[in-house]
N, C-alpha and C positions, 0 to 999 in steps of 0.2 A: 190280412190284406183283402182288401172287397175284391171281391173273384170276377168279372168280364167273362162271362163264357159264351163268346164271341164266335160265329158258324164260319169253319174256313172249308178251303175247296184246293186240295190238293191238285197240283196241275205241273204237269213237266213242262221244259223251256219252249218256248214259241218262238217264231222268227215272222217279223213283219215281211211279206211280201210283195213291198209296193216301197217307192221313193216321194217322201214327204217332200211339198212345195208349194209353190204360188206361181199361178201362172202369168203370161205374160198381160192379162186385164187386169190383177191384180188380185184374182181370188183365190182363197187358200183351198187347197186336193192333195186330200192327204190317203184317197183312194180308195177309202175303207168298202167302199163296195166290193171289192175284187175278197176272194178267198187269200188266206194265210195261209202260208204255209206251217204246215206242225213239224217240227224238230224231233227225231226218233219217238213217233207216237203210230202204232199202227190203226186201221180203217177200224178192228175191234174195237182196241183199247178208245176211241176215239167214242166211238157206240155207247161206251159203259161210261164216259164221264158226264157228271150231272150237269145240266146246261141253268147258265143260271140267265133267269129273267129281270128285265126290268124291273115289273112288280115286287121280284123279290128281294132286292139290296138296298141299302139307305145311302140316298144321295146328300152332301151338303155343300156348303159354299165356303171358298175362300176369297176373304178382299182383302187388295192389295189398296184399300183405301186410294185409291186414284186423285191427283189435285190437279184442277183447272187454272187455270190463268186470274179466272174470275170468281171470286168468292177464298180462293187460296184454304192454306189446311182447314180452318175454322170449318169450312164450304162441306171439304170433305169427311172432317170426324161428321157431322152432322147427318149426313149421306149415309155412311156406314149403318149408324143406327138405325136410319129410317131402313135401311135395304135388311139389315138386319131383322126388324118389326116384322117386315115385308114376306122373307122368307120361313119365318117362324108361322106367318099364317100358309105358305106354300105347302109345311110341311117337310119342310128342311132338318136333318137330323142335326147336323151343330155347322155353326159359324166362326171360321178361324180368321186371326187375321197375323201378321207374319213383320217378325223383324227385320225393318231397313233403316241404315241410318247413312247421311250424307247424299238421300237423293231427293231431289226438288219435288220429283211428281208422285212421293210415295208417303204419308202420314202416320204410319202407323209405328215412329220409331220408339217410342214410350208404351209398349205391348201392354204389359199387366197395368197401366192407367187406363188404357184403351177398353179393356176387356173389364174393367171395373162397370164402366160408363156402357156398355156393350150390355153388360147380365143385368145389369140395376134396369134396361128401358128393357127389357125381354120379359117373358116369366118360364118358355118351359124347352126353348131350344139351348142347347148344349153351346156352350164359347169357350175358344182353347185359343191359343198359340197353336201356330204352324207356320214356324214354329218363333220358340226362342233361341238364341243362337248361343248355347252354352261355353265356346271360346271368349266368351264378352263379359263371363260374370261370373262373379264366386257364386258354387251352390247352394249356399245358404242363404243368400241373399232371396235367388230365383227361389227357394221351398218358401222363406218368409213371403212374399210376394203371391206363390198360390197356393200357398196355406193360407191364407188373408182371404184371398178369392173364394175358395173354395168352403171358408167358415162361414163366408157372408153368403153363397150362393150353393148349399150344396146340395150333390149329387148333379152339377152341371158345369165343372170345368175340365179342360183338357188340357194336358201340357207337353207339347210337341216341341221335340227338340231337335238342335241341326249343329255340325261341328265345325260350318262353316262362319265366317266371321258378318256376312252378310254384309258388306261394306271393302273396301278398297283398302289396303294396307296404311295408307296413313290417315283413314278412320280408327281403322283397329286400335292401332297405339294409342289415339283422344282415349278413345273408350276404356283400356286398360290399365294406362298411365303406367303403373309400380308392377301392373300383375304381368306374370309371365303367362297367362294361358295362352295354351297352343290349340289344335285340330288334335294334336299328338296325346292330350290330355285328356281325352272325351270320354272313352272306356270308363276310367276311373272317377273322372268329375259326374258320367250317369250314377254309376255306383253310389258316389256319396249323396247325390240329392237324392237316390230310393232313400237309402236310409235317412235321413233330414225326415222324409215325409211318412216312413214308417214307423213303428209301436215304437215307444221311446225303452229304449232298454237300462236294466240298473244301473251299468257303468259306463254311459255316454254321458260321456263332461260337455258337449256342443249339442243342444237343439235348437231346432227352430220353432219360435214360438207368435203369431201360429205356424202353424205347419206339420209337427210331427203326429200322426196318428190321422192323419186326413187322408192318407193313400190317394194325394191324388192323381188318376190315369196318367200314365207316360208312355207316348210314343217317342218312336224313333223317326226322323226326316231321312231323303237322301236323294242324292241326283246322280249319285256312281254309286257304289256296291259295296264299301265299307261297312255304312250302316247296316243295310240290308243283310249282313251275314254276323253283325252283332246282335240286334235286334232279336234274328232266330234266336239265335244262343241265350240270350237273356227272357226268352220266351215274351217277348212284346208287342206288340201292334205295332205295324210299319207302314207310312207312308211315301210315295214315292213321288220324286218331283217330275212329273212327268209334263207338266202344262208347261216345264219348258228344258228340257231334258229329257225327250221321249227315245234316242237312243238304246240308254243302255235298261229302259222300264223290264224287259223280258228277260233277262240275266237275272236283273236286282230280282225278279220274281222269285224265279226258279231258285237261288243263292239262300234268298230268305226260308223259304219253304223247306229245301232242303237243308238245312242250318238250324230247324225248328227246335227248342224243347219246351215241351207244356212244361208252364208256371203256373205260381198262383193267382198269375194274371189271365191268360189263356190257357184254353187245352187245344187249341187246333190256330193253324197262323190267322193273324188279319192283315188283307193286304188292304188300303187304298192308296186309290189312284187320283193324281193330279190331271184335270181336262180342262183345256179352254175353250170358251163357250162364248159363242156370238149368234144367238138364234132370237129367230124375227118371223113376223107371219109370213112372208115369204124369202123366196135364197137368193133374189134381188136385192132385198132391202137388207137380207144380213151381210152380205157382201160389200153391199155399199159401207155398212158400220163397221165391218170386221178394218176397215180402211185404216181408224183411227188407233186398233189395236197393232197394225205392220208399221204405221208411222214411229208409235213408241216404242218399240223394238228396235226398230231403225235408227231413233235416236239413240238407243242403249248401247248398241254397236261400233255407234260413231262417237262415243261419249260425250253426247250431247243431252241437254234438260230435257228431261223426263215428262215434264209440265204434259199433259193432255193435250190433245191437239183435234180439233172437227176432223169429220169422213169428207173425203174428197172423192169427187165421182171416178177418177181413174190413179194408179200411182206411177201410172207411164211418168217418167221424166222425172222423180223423185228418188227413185234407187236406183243403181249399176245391177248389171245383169248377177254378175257376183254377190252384191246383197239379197238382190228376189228371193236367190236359193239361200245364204243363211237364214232370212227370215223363213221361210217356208223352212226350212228342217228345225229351227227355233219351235215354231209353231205343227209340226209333224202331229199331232194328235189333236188338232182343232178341230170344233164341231162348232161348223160355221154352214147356216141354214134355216130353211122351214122346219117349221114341225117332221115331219116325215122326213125327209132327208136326215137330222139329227138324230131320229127313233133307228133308220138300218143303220148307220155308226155305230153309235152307242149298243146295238144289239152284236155286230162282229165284233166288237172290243171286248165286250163280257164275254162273248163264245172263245176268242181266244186269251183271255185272262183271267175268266173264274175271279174277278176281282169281288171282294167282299162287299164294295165300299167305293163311290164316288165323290172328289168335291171339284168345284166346277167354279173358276175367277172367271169374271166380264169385265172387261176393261173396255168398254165401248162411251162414250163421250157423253153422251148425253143420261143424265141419275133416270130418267123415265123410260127410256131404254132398255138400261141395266136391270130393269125391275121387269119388265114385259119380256125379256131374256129369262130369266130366271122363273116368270112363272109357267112362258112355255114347255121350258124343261121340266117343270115340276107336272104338266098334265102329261107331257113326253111318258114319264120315266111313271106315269102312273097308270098307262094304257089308253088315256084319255082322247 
């Protein structure tokens, strides 16, 4: 199996200190300035853990391929790529993009075509799923698929997976038709797709072809703790959906880590971390764009189209006071702002997460934007 021997950072559980929101102008404060509290960690022990920098983790991007009104999917795979191009010059370490099916303002429901179209316009950043939603499909299917990827493109795909259905119940069933996959299936359905993609052994009657002997990377998804305490156990790389389920991120942590066993994928855990990201030359003008990112949200809640929507100078009179705060705790771990404002976030997040690993969605309305976001962060996250 190709060995990953990926740098992790042991770190007991942390407890966020502050109440995620948006306040009554409309701008998300998720208060990361204030100190955190450490959860049974003394002033020592706190002395002797290695603080990890900026300079020193690999940042990358997730798109949720976003569709406008105007231009529709065509608009948006086209986008992707270009944003894709874009951060491969930033220096972006991989570019995922994530199974959804049955939503209007989301393209990216055809993953491994996506990511075909995705590696072929790139040359040296990494493209994966984050994920694919392993309740939706036989595993051999998903190994044939990036085992294909992965022949055509290798040493540069990732394959993140989720046990969620990604989709509303009576998507699911379209999706499944005959099959009975569950959430309840996953444990075992990872199991079989390692093997699909591992050495083909004498007495395996099912391979996939391509696919067996391409080892390719598999992580683990998650937005509660399940994963997180498989993953350990299967010694894998885990991602945490934290860009919108920043809740339960410091459990899943700690669960993971402590849960670890080196494989012959890791010898020490990888955590990443999901952040949302609305940064602009100044914390005016990102707040004014972060607008169009609470409106879709807003839609999602109310199960309304998804469709993208312009930044409106205020959301006074758009949401009930009861919405403000699910979107703000939705949004609890946004890094919405200038340069500098984004850099002290982003630096108490790692202080209290030791995370390995960022990737960073912009759902902001405008593709020129979305790119000036992302290359700020990329001079952010590089001292610059």
């Amino acid at each position: 199996m190709r060995c990953l021997k990926f740098r992790g950072h042991p770190c007991g559980q942390v407890q966020p200190d502050f109440t995620p929101g948006i306040d009554s102008s409309g701008s998300a404060h998720t208060e990361l300035e204030r100190p955190w509290r450490t959860a049974g960690r003394t002033t020592a022990q706190e002395a002797q853990q290695p603080m990890t920098r900026l300079a020193d983790i690999k940042f990358s991007t997730l798109d949720l391929v976003p569709v406008r009104a105007e231009g529709g999917p065509a608009q948006s795979l086209r986008n992707s790529l270009d944003l894709a191009q874009h951060v491969e010059k930033f220096g972006y370490n991989r570019f995922w993009v994530a199974e959804h099916h049955n939503m209007d303002g989301i393209a990216s429901s055809a993953t491994s075509v996506l990511l075909g179209y995705l590696a072929g316009g790139t040359s040296t950043i990494r493209v994966g799923a984050g994920g694919v939603m392993l309740p939706n499909h036989a595993p051999l299917v998903i190994a044939e698929q990036f085992g294909t990827l992965e022949s055509l493109y290798p040493g540069r795909i990732d394959l993140g997976l989720g046990r969620a259905p990604g989709s509303d119940q009576m998507t699911a069933r379209a999706l499944r038709r005959e099959r009975s996959g569950s959430a309840d299936d996953f444990p075992d359905d990872v199991e079989e797709l390692v093997r699909y993609l591992g050495p083909r052994t004498p007495d395996q009657k099912v391979i996939a072809v391509p696919g067996y002997g391409t080892q390719v990377p598999i992580w683990l998804l998650g937005s509660s703790l399940f994963s997180a305490q498989l993953a350990g156990m299967r010694g894998l790389p885990y991602a945490f959906a934290s860009h919108f389920a920043p809740r339960y991120m410091h459990e899943a942590i700690r669960i993971y880590r402590d849960h670890f066993q080196p494989s012959a994928v890791l010898d020490k855990p990888y955590v990443m971390l999901g952040v949302p990201l609305v940064a602009a030359d100044t914390d005016e003008q990102a707040d004014y764009l972060a607008t169009s990112v609470y409106q879709r949200i807003l839609a999602l809640m109310r199960g309304q189209s998804l469709v993208q929507r312009p930044p409106v100078q205020t959301m006074d009179g758009l949401w009930l006071p009861h919405e403000r705060e699910a979107v703000g705790s939705f949004l609890g771990l946004a890094m919405v702002g200038g340069p500098q404002k984004i850099r002290a976030k982003l630096e108490v997040l790692l202080e209290q997460t030791q995370a390995d690993e960022l990737i960073f969605t912009c759902d902001v309305y405008e593709h020129a934007d979305r790119i000036r976001s992302y290359e700020l962060l990329a001079q952010v996250m590089r001292g610059n």
